[in-house]
C-alpha positions as MATLAB code, in Angstrom:
seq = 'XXXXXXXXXXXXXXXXXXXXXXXXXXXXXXXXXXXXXXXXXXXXXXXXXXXXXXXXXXXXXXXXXXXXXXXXXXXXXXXXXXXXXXXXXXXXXXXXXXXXXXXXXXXXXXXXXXXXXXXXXXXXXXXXXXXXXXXXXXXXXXXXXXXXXXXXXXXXXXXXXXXXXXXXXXXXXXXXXXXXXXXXXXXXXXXXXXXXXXXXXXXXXXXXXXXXXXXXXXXXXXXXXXXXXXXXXXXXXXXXXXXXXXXXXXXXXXXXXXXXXXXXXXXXXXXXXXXXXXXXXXXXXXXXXXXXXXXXXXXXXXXXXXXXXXXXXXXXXXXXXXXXXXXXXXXXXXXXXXXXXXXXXXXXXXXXXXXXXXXXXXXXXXXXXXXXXXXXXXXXXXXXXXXXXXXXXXXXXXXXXXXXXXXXXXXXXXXXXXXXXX';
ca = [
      -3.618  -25.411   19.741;
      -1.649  -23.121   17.004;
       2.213  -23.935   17.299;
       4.563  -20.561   17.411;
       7.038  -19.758   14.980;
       9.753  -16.413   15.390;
      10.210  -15.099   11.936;
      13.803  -13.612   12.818;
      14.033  -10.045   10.072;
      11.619   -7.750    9.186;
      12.481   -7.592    5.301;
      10.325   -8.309    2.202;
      11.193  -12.121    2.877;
      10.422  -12.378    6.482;
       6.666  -10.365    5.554;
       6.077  -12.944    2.965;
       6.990  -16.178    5.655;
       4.974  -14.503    8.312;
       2.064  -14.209    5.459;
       2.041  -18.001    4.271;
       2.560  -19.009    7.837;
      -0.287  -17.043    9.473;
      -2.619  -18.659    7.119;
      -1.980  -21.919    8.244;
      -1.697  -23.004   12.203;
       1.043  -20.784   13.301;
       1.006  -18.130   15.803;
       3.605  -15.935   14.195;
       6.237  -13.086   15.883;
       8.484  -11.137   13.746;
      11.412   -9.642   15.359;
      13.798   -7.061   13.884;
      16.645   -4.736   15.142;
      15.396   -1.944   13.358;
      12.415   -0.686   11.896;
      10.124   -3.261   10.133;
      10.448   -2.918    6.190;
      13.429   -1.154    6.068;
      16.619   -1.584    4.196;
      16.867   -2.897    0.573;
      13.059   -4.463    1.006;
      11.851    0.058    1.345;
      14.497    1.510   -1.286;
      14.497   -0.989   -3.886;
      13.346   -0.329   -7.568;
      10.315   -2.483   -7.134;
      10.850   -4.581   -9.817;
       8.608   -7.547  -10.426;
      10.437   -9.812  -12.917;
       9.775  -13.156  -14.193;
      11.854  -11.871  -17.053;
      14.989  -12.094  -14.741;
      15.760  -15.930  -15.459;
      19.625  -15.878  -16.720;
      21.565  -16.138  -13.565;
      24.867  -13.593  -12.988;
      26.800  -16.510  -13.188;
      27.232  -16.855  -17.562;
      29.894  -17.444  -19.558;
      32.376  -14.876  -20.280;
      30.862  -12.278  -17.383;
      34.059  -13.144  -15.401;
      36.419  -11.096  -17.992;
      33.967   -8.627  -18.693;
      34.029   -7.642  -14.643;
      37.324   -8.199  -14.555;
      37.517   -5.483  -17.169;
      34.975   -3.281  -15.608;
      36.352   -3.026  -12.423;
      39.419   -0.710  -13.626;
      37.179    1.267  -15.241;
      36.682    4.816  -13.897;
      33.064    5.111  -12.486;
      32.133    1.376  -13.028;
      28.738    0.192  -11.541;
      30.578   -2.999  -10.457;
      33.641   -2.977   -7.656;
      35.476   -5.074   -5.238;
      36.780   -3.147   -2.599;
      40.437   -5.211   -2.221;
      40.868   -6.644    1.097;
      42.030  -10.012    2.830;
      38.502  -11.615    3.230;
      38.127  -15.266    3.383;
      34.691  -15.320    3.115;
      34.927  -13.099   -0.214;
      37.249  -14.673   -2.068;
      35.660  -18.207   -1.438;
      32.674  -16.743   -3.038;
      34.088  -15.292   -5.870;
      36.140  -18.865   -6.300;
      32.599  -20.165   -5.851;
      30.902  -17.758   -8.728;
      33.550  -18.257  -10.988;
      33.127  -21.681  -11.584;
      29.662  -21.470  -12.043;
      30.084  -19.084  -15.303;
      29.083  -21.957  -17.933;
      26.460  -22.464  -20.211;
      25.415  -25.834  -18.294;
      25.438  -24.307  -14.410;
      23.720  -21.413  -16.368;
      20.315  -23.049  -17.795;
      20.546  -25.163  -14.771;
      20.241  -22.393  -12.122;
      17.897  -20.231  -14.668;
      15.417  -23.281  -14.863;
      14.814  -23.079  -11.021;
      14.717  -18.962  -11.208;
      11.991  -19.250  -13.507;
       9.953  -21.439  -12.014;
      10.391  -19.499   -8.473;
       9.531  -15.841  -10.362;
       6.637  -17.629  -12.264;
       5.160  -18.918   -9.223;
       5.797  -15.842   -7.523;
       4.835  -13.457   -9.812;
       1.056  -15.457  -10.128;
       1.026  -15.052   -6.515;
       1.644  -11.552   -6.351;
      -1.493  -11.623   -8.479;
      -3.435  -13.406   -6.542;
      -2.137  -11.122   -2.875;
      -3.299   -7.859   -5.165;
      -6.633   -9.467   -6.201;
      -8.059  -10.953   -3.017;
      -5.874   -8.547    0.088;
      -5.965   -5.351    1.354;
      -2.668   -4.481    0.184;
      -1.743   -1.112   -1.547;
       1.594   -0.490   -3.222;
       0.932    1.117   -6.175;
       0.761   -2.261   -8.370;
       1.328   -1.768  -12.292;
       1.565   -4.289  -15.338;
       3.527   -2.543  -18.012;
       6.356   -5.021  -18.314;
       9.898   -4.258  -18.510;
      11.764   -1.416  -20.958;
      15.277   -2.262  -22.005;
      16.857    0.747  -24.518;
      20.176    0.810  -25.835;
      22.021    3.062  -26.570;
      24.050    1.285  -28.969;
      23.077   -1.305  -32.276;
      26.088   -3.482  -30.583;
      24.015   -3.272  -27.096;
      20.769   -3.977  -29.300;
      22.610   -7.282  -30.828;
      23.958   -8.413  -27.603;
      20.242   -8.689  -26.521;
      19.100  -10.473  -29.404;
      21.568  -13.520  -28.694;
      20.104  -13.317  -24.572;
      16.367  -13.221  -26.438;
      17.421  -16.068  -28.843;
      18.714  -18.156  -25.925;
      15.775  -17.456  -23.676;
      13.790  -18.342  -26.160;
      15.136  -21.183  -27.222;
      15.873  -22.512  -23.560;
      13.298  -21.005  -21.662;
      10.261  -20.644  -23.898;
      10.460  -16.518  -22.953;
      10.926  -13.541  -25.134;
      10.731  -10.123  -25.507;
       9.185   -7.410  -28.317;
      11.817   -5.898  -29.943;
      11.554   -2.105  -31.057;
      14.464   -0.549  -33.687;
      15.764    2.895  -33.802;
      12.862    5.407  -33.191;
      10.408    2.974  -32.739;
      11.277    2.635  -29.042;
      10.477    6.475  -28.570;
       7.387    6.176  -30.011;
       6.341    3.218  -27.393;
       7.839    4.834  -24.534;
       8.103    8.962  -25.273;
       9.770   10.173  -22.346;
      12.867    8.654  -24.150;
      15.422   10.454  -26.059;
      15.422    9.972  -29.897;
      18.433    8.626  -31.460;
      18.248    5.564  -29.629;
      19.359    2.030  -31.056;
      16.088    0.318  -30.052;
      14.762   -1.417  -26.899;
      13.780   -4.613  -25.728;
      10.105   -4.934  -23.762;
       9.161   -7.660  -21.584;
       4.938   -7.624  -21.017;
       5.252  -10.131  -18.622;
       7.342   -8.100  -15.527;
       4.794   -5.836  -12.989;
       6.478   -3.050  -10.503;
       5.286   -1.882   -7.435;
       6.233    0.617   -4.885;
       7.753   -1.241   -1.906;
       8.182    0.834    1.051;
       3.794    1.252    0.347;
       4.182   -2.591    0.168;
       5.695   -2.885    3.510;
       3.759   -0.798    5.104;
       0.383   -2.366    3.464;
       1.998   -5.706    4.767;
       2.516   -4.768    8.015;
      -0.918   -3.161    8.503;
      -2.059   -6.934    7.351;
      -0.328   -9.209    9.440;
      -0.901   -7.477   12.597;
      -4.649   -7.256   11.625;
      -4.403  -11.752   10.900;
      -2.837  -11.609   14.703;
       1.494  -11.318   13.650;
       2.977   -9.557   16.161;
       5.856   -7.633   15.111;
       8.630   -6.501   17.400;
      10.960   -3.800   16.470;
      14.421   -2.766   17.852;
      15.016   -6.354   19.020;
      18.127   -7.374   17.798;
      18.748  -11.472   17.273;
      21.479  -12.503   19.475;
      21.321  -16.715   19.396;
      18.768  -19.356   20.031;
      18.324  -21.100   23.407;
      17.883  -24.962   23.855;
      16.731  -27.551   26.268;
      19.527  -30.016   27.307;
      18.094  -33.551   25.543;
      15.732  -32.105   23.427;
      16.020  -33.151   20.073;
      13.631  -33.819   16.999;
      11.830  -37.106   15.328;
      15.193  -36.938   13.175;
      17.784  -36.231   16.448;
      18.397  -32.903   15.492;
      18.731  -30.107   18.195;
      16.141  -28.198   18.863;
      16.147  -24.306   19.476;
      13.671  -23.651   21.863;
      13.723  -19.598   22.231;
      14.927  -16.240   19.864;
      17.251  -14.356   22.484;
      16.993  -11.063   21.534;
      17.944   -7.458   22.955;
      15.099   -7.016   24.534;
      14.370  -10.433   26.109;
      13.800  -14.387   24.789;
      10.883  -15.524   22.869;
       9.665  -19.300   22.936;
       8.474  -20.555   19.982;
       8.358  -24.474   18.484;
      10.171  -23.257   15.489;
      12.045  -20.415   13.858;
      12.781  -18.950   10.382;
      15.774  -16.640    9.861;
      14.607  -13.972    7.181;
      17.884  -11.632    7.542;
      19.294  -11.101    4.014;
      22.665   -9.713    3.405;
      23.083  -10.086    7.185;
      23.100  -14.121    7.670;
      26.495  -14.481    7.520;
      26.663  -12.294   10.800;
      24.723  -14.742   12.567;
      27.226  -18.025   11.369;
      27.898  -18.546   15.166;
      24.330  -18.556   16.384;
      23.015  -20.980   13.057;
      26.266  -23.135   13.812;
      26.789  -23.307    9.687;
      28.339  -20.903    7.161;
      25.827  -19.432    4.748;
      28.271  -18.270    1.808;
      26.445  -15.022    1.429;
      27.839  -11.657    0.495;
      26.585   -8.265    0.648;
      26.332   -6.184   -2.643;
      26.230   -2.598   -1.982;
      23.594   -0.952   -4.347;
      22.057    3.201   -4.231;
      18.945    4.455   -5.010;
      17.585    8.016   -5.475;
      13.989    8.696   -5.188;
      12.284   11.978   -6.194;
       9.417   13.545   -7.307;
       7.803   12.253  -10.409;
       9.696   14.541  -13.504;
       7.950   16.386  -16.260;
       8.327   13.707  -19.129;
       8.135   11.148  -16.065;
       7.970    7.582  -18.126;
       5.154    5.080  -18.342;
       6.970    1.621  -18.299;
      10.016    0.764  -15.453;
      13.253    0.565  -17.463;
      16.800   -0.614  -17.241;
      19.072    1.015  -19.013;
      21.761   -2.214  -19.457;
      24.595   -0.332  -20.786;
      25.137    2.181  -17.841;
      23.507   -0.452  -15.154;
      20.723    1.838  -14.231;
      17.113    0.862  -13.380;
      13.974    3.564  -13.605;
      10.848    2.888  -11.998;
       7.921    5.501  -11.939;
       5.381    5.246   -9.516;
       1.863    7.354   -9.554;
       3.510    9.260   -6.313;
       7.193    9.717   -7.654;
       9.989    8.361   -9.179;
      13.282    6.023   -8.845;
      16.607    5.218   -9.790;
      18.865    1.990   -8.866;
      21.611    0.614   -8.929;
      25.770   -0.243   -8.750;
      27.212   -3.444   -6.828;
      29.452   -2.441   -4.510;
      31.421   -5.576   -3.013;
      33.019   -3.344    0.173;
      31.564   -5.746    2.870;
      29.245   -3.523    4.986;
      30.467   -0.212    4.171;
      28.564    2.492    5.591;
      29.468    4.990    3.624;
      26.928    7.567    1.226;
      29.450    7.793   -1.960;
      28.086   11.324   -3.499;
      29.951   10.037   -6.493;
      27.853    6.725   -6.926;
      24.283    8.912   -6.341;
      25.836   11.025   -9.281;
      26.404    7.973  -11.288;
      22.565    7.249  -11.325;
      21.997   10.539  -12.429;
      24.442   10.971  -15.255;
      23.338    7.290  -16.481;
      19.690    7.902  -17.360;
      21.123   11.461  -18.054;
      21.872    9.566  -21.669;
      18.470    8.089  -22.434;
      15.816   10.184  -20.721;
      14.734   13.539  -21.687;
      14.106   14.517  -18.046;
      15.819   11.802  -16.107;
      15.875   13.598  -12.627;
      13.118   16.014  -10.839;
      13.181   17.901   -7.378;
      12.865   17.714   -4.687;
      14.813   14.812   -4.037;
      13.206   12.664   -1.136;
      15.941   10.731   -0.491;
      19.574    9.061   -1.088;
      19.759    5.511   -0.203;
      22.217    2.464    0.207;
      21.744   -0.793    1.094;
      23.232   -4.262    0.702;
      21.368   -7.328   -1.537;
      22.433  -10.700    0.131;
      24.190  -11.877   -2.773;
      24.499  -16.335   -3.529;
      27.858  -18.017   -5.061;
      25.024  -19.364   -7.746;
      22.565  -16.521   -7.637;
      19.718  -18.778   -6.291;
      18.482  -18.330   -3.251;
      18.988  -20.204    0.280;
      15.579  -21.936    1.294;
      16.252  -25.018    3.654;
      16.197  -26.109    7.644;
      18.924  -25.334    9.272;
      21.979  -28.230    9.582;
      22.426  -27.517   13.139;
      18.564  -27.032   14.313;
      15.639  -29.222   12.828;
      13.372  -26.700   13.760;
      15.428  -23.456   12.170;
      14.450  -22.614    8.823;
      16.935  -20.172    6.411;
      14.682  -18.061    3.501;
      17.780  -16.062    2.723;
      20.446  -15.098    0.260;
      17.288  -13.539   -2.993;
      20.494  -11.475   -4.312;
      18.399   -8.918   -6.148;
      15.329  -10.236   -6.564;
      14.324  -10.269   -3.082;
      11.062   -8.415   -3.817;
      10.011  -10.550   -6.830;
      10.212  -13.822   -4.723;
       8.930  -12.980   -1.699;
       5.616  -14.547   -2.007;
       7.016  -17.739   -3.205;
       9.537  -18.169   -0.346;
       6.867  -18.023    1.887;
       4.866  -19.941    0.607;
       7.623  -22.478    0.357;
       8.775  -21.593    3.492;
       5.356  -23.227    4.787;
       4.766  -25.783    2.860;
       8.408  -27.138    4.297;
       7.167  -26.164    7.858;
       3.861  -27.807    7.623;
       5.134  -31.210    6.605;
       3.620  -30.864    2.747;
       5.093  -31.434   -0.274;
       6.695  -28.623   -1.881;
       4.722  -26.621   -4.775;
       8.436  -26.510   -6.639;
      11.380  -28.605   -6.426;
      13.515  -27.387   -3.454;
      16.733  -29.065   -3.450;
      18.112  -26.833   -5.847;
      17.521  -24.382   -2.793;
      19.183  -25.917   -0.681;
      22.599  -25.301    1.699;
      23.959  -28.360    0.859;
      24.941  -27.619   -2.767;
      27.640  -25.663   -1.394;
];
């Protein structure tokens, strides 16, 4: 007899649980209060990068965003504001920017992007899933020989640290590998190794997957606590939740993963722990593919702005907005994408425009993510907390995700994942 599980959010991260955990003996329901793949997991760039090792937390980037947020039109903000919560986590982050907490936290974020990027692979190779999967790597230009030098220390030190590097191109040289790019540039950095995708065709792909392996997936039901028998308790004499309440009515299942990004913190009472996550406010703009549309994604360091093309149109990304859950469309942040790639791209923008976007990443004191059973429930499970690389570890958090649920040994070390480092 298959055992149930409730995958509780409909996100990138709760797709890729549901995934691992439908291939093994689990009947699996996915409930979310919205729509199912909406959110940062539809309007992200759609980046796929192993070449994302060095954490946020590094030496010297507290002064740097000290500095940047009194700059007019800065990509990075803290909306002031007595919040607890926030300024624990930036205590938190703060003391995490040095070299050793660094290569610590970037050893475990390469191992989870290697992993996940081979099984991304091995999803586009052997399932009917169709999001517009590419392997050009990872473009960075600069506009600047001081922005060019800067990356040469990060490529030295990932290098040297990490055994991973990039190709380097000077001056013109970067035109002539990517040509929708204005000449005059300082150079660029490219990364083979990174793959994009287009992730709202992702989710849907998903979706059409799962419920075709049996995953039911409930929309519009909105989480609202966990039910449990009086005296039940685990092997280990944990409590154990023994039904999702939801909006629209309870669901019994033997266990439970909570898949809800920047929105675990809101559910602190029901998990009966804290999960230090914040949410970082970030914008996207997606039109129609331009005339000198590029060939390779791109992230244009200096202004914070990541390009993506896709065979069916065309992306910008980015700013981190620390404003709790603002839900406010700031015209003036949508223009800031713009006017950024307005400096490196011949054609940076097209029409129509098919939509303006914000969002929230669930953003970690550490920037690893939160994979671990719940303190309070030994049959919860938390696969939360990716801060921006959400879509680039899905697969791996699932499959971690089961491999914790089905009693097997991990295929990475977890307890760098887990809640208890905080």
């Amino acid at each position: 007899m298959s055992r149930r599980v409730v995958v509780i959010g409909g996100g990138v991260i709760g797709a890729g649980c549901a995934h691992y955990l439908s291939q093994s003996d689990w009947q699996v329901t996915i409930v979310e209060r919205k729509e199912f793949g909406n959110g940062a997991s539809h309007a992200n760039c759609g980046l796929v990068s192993p070449s994302h090792i060095l954490p946020l937390t590094r030496p010297g980037v507290i002064s740097t965003t000290f500095k940047a947020m009194f700059r007019p039109n800065s990509p990075f903000s803290v909306k002031p504001r007595l919040d607890l919560a926030l300024w624990s986590f930036l205590i938190q982050f703060a003391r995490r920017c040095n070299e050793s907490d660094m290569l610590k936290a970037g050893k475990t974020l390469q191992r989870l992007l290697d992993s996940s990027r081979l099984l991304y692979e091995g999803l586009f190779n052997n399932e009917p899933l169709e999001a517009e999967w590419e392997k050009k790597g990872l473009l960075l230009p600069f506009l600047h020989q001081s922005g060019m030098d800067h990356f040469a220390e990060t490529d030295h030190l990932l290098r040297t640290h990490f055994g991973h590097g990039a190709e380097r191109y000077d001056g013109d040289d970067v035109t002539k590998f990517e040509p929708a790019l204005k000449s005059g540039l300082a150079g660029g950095w490219h990364d083979p190794g990174d793959a994009h995708l287009r992730p709202d065709r992702l989710m849907s792909s998903w979706k059409t997957l799962l419920e075709s392996r049996g995953v039911s997936i409930l929309e519009d039901h909105e989480f609202q606590g966990f039910g449990k028998s009086q005296g039940r308790v685990g092997s280990d004499g944990a409590s154990q939740a023994t039904r999702a309440i939801t909006s629209q009515g309870d669901l019994e299942a033997d266990a439970f993963v909570v898949a809800t990004g920047a929105w675990t913190p809101k559910l602190n009472q029901y998990l009966g722990c804290r999960i230090p996550i914040q949410p970082g406010k970030g914008y996207s703009l997606t039109m129609a593919r331009p005339d000198k549309c590029p060939k390779t994604p791109m992230i244009f360091e200096e202004h914070r702005v990541a390009v993506t093309p896709w065979a069916s149109g065309y992306r910008l990304g980015s700013i981190m907005e620390f404003a709790g859950y603002d839900e406010s469309l700031r015209p003036e942040r949508i223009q800031m994408l713009r006017s950024g790639a307005s400096h490196y791209l011949q054609d940076p923008t097209a029409e129509p425009v098919t939509e303006q976007w914000y969002g929230w990443r669930p953003m970690t004191p550490d920037s690893l993510p939160i994979i671990d059973r719940c303190p309070s429930f030994g049959n919860v499970y938390i696969a939360a907390g990716h801060n921006m690389l959400g879509l680039s570890m899905a697969p791996v958090t699932g499959k971690l995700v089961a491999e914790l649920m089905n009693g097997q040994e991990p295929h990475l070390p977890i307890e760098p994942l887990s809640l208890k480092r905080f």
